[in-house]
C-alpha positions as CSV (number, residue, x, y, z in Angstrom):
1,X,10.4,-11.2,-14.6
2,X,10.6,-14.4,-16.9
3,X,10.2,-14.3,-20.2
4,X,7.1,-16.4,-19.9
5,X,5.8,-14.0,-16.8
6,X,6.0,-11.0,-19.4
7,X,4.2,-13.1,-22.3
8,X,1.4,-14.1,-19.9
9,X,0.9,-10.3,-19.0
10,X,1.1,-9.0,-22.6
11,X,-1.7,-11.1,-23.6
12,X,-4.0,-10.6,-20.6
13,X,-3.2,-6.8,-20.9
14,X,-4.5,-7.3,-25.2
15,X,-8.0,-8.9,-23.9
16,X,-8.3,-6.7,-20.9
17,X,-11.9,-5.1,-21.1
18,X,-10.1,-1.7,-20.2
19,X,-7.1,0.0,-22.1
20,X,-3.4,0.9,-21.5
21,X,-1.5,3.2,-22.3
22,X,2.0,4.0,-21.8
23,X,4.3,7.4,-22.3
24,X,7.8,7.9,-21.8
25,X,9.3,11.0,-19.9
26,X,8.4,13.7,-22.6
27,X,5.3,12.0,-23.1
28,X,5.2,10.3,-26.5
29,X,3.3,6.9,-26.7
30,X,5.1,4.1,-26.4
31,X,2.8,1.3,-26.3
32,X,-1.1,1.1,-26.2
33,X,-3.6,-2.4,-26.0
34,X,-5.5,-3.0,-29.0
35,X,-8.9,-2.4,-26.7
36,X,-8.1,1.4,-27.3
37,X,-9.5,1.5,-30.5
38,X,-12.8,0.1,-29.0
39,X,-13.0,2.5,-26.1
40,X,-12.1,5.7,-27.6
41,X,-13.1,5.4,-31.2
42,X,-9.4,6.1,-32.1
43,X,-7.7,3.4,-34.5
44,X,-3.7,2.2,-32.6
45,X,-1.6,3.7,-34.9
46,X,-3.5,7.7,-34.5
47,X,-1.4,6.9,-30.6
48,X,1.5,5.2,-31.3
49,X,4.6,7.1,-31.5
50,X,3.1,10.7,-30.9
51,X,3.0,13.4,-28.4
52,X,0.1,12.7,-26.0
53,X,-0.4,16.4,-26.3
54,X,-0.6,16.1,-29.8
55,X,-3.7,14.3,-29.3
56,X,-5.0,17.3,-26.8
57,X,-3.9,20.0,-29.1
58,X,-6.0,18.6,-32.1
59,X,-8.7,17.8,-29.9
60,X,-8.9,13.8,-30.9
61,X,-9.8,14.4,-26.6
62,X,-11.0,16.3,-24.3
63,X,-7.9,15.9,-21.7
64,X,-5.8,13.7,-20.9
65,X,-4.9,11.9,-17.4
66,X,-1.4,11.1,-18.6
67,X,-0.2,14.7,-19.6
68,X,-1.4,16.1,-16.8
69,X,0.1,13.3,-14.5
70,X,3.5,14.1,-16.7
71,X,2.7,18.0,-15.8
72,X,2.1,17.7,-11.9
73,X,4.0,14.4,-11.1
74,X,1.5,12.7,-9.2
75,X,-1.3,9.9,-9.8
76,X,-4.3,11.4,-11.8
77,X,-8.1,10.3,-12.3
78,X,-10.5,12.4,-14.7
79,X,-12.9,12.3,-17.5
80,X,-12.2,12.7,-21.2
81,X,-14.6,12.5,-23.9
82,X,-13.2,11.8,-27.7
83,X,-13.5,13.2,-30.3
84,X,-15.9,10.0,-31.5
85,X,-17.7,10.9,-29.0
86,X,-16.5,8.1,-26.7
87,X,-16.4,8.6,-22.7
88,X,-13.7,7.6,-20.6
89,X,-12.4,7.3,-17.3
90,X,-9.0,7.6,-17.3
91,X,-6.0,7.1,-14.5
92,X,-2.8,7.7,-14.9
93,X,0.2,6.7,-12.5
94,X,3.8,8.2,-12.4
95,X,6.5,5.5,-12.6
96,X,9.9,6.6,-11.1
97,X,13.1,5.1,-11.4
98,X,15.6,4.0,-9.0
99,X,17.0,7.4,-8.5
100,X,13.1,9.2,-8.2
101,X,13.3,10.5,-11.8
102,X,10.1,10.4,-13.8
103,X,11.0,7.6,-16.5
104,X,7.0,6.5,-17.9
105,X,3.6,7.3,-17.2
106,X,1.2,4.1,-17.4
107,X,-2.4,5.1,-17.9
108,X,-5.5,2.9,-17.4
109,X,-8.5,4.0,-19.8
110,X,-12.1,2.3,-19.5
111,X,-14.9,3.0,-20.9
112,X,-16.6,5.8,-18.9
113,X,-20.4,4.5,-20.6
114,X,-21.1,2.2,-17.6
115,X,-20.7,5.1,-15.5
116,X,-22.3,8.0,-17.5
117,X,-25.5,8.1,-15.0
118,X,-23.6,7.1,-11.2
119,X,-21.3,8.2,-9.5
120,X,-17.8,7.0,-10.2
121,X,-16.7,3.7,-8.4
122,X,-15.4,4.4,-5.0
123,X,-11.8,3.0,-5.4
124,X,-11.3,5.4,-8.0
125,X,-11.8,8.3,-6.0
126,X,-10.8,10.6,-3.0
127,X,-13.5,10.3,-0.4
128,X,-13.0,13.3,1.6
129,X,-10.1,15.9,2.1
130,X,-9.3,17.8,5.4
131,X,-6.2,19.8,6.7
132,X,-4.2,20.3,10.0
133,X,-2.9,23.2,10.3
134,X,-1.2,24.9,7.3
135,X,-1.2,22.8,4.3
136,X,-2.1,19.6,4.5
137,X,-4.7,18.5,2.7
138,X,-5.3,14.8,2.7
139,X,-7.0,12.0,0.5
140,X,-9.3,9.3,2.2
141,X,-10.2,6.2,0.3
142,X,-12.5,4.2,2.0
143,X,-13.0,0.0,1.7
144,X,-16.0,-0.8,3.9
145,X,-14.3,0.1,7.3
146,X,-10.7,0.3,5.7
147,X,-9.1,3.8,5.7
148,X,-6.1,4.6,3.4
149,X,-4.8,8.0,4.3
150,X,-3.1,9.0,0.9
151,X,-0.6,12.8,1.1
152,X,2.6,11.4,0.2
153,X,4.2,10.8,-3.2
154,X,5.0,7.8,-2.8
155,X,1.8,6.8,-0.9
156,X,-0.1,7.9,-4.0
157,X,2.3,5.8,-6.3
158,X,1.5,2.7,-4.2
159,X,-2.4,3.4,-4.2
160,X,-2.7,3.5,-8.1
161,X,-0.4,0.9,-8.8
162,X,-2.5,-0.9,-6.6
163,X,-6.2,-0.2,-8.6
164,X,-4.0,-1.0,-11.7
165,X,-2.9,-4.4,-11.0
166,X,-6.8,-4.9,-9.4
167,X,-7.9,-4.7,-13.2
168,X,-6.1,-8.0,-14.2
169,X,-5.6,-11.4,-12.4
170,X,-1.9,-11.8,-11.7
171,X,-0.5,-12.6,-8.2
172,X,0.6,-10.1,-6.4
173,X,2.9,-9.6,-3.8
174,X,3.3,-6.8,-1.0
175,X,6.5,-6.5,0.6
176,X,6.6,-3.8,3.7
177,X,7.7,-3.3,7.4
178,X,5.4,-4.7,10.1
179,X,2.6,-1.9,10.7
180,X,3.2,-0.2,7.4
181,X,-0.5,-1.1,5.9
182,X,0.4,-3.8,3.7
183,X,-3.4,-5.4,4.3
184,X,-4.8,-2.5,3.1
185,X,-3.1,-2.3,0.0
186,X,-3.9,-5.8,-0.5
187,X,-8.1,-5.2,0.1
188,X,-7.6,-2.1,-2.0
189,X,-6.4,-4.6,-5.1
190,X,-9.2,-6.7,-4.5
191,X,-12.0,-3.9,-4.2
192,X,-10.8,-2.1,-7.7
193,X,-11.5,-6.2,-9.2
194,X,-14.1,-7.9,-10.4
195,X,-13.8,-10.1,-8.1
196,X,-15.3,-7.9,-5.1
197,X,-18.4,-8.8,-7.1
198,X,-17.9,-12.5,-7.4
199,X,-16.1,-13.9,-4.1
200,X,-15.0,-12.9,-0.8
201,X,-11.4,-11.0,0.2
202,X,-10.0,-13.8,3.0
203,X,-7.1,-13.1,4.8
204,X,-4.8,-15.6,6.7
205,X,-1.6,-15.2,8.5
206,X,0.6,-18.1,7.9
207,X,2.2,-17.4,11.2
208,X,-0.6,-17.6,13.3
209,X,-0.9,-21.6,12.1
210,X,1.3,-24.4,13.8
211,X,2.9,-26.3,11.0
212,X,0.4,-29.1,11.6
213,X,-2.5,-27.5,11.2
214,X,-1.6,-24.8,8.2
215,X,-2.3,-27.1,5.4
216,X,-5.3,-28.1,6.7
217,X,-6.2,-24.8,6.9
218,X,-5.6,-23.8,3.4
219,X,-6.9,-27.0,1.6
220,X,-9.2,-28.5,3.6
221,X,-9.5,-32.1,4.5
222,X,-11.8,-35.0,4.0
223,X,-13.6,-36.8,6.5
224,X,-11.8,-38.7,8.9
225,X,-8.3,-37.6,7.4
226,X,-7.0,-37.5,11.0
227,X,-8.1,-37.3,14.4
228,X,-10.2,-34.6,15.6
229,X,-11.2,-34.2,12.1
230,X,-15.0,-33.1,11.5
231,X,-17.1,-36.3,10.2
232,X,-18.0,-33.9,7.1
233,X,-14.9,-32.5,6.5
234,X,-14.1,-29.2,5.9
235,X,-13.4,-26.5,3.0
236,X,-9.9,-24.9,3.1
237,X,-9.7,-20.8,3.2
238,X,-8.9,-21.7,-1.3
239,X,-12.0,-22.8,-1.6
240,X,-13.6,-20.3,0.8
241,X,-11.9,-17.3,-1.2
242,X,-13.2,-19.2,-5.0
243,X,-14.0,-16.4,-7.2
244,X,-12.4,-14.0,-4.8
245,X,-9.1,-13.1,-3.4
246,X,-6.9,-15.1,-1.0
247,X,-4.5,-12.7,1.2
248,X,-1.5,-14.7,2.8
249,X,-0.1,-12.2,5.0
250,X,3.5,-13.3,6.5
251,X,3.5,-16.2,3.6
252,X,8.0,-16.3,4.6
253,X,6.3,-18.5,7.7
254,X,5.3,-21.0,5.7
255,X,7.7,-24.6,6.2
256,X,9.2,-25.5,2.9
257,X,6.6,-28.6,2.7
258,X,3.5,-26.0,2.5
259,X,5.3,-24.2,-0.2
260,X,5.7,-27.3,-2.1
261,X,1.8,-27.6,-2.3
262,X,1.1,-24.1,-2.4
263,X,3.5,-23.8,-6.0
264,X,0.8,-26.9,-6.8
265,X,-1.7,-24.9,-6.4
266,X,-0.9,-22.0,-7.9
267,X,0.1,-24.1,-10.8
268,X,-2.5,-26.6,-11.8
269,X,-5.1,-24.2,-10.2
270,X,-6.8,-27.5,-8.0
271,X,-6.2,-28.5,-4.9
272,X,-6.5,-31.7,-3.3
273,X,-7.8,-31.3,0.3
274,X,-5.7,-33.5,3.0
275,X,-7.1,-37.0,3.0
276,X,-8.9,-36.6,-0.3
277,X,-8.2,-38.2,-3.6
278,X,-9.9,-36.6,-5.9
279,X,-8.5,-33.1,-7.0
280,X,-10.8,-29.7,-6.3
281,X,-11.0,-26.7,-9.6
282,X,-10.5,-23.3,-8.2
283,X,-10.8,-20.0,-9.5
284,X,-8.8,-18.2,-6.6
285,X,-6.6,-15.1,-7.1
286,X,-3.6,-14.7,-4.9
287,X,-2.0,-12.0,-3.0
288,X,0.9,-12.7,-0.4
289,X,2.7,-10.2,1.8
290,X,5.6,-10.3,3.6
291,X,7.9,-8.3,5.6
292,X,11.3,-10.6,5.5
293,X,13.8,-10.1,2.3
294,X,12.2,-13.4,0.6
295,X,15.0,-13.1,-2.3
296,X,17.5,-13.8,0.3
297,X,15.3,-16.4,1.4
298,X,15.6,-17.9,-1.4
299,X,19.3,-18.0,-1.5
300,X,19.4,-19.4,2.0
301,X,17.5,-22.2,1.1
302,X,14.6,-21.0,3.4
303,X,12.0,-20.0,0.8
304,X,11.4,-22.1,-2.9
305,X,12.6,-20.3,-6.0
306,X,9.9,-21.6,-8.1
307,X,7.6,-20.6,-5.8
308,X,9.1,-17.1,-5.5
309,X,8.9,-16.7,-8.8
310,X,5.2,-17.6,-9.3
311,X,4.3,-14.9,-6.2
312,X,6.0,-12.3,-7.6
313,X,4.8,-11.2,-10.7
314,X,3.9,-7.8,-9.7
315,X,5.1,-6.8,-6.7
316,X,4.2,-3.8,-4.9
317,X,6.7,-2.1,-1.7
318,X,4.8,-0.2,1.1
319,X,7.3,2.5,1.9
320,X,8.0,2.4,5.9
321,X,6.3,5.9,7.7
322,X,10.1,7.5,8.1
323,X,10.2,7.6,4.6
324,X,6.7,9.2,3.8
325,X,6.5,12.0,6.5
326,X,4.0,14.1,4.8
327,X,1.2,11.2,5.8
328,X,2.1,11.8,9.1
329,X,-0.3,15.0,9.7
330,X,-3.1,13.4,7.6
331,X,-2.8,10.4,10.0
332,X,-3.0,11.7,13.0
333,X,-5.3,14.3,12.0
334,X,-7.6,10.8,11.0
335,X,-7.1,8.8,13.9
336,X,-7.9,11.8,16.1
337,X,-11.1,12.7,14.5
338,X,-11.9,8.8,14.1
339,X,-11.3,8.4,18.0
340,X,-13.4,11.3,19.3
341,X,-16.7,9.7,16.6
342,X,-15.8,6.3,18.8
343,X,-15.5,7.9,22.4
344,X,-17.1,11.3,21.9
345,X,-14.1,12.8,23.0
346,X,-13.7,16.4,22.3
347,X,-9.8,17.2,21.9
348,X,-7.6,18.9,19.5
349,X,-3.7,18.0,19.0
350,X,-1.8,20.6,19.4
351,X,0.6,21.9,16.1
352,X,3.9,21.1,18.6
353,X,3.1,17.8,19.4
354,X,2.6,17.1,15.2
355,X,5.9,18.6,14.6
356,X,7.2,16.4,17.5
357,X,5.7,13.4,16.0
358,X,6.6,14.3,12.1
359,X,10.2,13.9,13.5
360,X,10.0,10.7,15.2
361,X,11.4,7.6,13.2
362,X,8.6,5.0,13.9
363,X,10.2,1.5,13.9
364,X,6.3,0.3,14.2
365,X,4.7,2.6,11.9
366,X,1.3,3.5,10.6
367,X,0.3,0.8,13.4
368,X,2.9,2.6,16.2
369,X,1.3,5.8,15.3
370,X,-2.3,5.2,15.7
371,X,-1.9,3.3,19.2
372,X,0.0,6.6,20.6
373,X,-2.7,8.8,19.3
374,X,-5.1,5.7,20.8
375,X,-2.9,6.1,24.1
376,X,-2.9,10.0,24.1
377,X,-7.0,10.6,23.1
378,X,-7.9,8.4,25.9
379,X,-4.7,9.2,29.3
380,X,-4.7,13.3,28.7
381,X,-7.7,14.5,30.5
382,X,-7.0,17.9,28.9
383,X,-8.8,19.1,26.0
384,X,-5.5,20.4,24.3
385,X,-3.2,17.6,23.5
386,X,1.1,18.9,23.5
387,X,4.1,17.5,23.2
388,X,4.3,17.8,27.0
389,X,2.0,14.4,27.3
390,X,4.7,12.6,25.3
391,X,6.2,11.9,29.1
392,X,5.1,10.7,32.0
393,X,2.3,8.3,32.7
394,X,0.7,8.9,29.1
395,X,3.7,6.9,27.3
396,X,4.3,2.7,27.9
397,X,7.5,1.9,28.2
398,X,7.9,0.9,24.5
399,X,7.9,4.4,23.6
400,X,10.5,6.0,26.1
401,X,12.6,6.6,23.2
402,X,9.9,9.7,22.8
403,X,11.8,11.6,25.5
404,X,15.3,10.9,27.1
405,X,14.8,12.0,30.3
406,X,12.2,10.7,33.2
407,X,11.8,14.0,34.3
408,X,8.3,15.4,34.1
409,X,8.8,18.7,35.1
410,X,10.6,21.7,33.1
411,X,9.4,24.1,30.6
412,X,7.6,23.1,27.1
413,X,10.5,24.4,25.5
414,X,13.0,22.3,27.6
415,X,10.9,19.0,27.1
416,X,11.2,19.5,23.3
417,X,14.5,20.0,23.1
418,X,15.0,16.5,25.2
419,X,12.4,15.3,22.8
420,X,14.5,16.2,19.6
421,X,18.1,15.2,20.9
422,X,16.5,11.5,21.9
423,X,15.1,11.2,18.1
424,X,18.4,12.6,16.7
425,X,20.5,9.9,19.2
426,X,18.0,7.6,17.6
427,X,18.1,8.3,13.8
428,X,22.3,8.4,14.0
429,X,22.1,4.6,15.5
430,X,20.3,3.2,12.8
431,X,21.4,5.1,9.7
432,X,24.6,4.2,8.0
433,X,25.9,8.4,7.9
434,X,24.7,11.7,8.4
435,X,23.2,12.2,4.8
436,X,20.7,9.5,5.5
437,X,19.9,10.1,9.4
438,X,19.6,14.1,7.9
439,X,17.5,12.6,5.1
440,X,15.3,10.5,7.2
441,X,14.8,13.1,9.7
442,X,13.6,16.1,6.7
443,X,16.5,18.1,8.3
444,X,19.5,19.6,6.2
445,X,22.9,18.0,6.9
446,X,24.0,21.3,8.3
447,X,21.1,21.2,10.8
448,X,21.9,18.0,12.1
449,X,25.7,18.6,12.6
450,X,24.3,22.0,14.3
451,X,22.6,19.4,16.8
452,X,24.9,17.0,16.9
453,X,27.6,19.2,18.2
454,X,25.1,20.7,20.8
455,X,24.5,17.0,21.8
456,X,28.1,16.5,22.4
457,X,28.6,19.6,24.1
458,X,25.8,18.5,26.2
459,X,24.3,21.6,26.3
């Protein structure tokens, strides 16, 4: 981040209405927003430099988020009343460095007063939790008819760094696989703001515009810019999202002219709409995804590196489904019980078919698995759905790598075992070695060279 970038975010972080906090590894305070001493009743200096559980032990608080996120290693949200009597809400949110060490703990702390006598906001909590089988328990959070299914680590990690940049106004940019759920991270941001009170959440995908028509699109024009123009003009999705979020999804699509204007944009914060003169105040906040590698866009000569720069201030990576297995239950565990509410169905998944599909490497996704479980609900007339159904007619062709063989018939036990040795011919193609295809499959390496050598053997 420039040095400018990191300025711009210290400062909005000292007038935010809410607090942050920040611990390292053994939990001593390393930084801490002057609106702490406003919020908790507690002057800077009584944080700065001690143990968080310092703080605890003398009961200054109640609890705190970020000790306990430090203790269990996973996102926390709770309560905490000081010890001047001040009420909190307080979430804290594991960072992990490259290596998936624990390395800080940031924690967001707001005043809790607002709240005292409701319920606490909806983005700030799990909505329901269920389990499949033996042990997994899931976390819903709903955003009007948005689901995030939350199980995972690093799920969880994405889901509260996502409410914690939602508490300030810098772009954002989510980078992920096709089908991973990068829009819902994006309407998540936008839902923990202020500005789900005060605008609209608008989504475009740049790729779905011909480059004629996409800067139209996003600034508008004035009457009679061009032909086929409306005689009173029309507002561009920027001015439609004012005071609210604008969500450019696939923004890598986007021809090197409509970057140039976009960086404008983004800059000056006005617009000129095409035709028009005269230039148009926004107040828009910006949040771009992408699936494409835009840094070595940028060296190509395919994506502006000012522009780049400006988009990512805080970017946030939507890990692909291969490498968060555990939401794999929860989601199918969802989708099922959201398809039988749709089509009254009354079905059950079997626990082989989950293990089946837990080992699966899913190029497609979140997206990949909720149209098989789509495909499965509605085909299989029986009321117990196996890992049988994943032949036959109950599969498109798109998902033959499920099973290696076109044979319907033989024993369950035989159909998984064609089943696993397709998904391990699969995995070994596109890993680089056998610690990574054994990694991405949650197998040991031994396990896999076990299978491998049956697979050669062809037995």
């Amino acid at each position: 981040m420039k040095r400018g970038n990191i300025a711009e975010m210290k400062t909005l972080l000292d007038y935010s209405s809410d607090a942050l906090l920040i611990a390292d590894s053994n939990g001593k305070i390393l930084y801490v927003t002057p609106s702490i001493e406003r919020i908790s009743g507690l002057k800077v200096k009584t944080h700065l430099g001690r143990n968080i559980s310092e703080l605890v032990s003398e009961k200054l608080i109640s609890r705190s988020a970020t000790l306990e996120a430090l203790n269990n290693g996973k996102a926390i949200t709770c309560k905490v009343k000081t010890i001047a009597g001040k009420h909190q809400l307080n979430t804290a949110l594991p960072v992990l460095d490259s290596t998936g060490k624990l390395e800080r703990i940031v924690c967001n702390i707001r005043s809790h007063a607002l709240y005292q006598n409701q319920e606490i906001p909806h983005y700030l909590q799990a909505q329901e939790n269920h389990s499949l089988g033996q042990g997994y328990p899931y976390r819903l959070i709903r955003i009007g008819d948005y689901d995030i299914v939350v199980e995972s680590k690093k799920m969880d990690t994405v889901v509260e760094m996502a409410r914690q940049v939602g508490l300030v106004d810098s772009t954002v940019i989510v980078y992920g696989e096709t089908g991973v759920g990068k829009e819902l991270i994006a309407r998540l941001i936008h839902s923990s703001s202020h500005r789900a009170k005060t605008g609209s959440f608008i989504k475009v995908n740049c790729a779905s515009f011909s480059p004629s028509l996409i800067e139209s699109e996003l600034f508008g024009y004035e009457a009679g810019s061009f032909t086929g123009a409306l005689r009173s003009g029309k507002s561009g999705y920027f001015e439609m999202a004012n005071k609210g979020t604008l969500f450019l999804d696939e923004i890598a699509e986007l021809s090197l002219e409509v970057q140039s204007k976009l960086l404008g944009v983004l800059q000056d914060r006005e617009l000129y709409r095409v035709g028009g003169t005269n230039p148009k105040k926004i107040d828009t906040r910006i949040i771009a995804a992408t699936n494409r590698n835009l840094d070595q866009m940028v060296k190509d000569g395919l994506f502006r590196e000012d522009l780049f720069y400006r988009l990512n201030v805080i970017p946030i990576e939507v890990p692909p489904l291969r490498e968060r297995k555990k939401d794999i239950p929860a989601l199918i565990l969802h989708f099922s019980r959201k398809l039988q509410g749709q089509y009254s169905f009354k079905k059950e998944i079997s626990p082989d078919l989950v293990e089946c599909l837990i080992r699966y490497p899913w190029p497609g996704n979140v997206r990949e698995l909720f149209n098989l479980i789509e495909r499965l609900m509605v085909t299989v007339h029986q009321k117990n759905i196996t890992s049988a159904h994943l032949s036959g007619p109950y599969l498109s062709a798109s998902s033959s790598t499920f099973l290696s063989t076109n044979e319907n018939s033989g024993s369950l036990k035989e159909m998984i075992s064609a089943f696993e040795i397709a998904v391990v011919k699969k995995t070994i193609q596109e890993c680089r070695n056998q610690d990574e295809a054994a990694e991405m499959l949650g197998i040991s390496l031994s396990s896999l060279t076990r299978r491998l050598r049956k697979l050669n053997n062809g037995k």
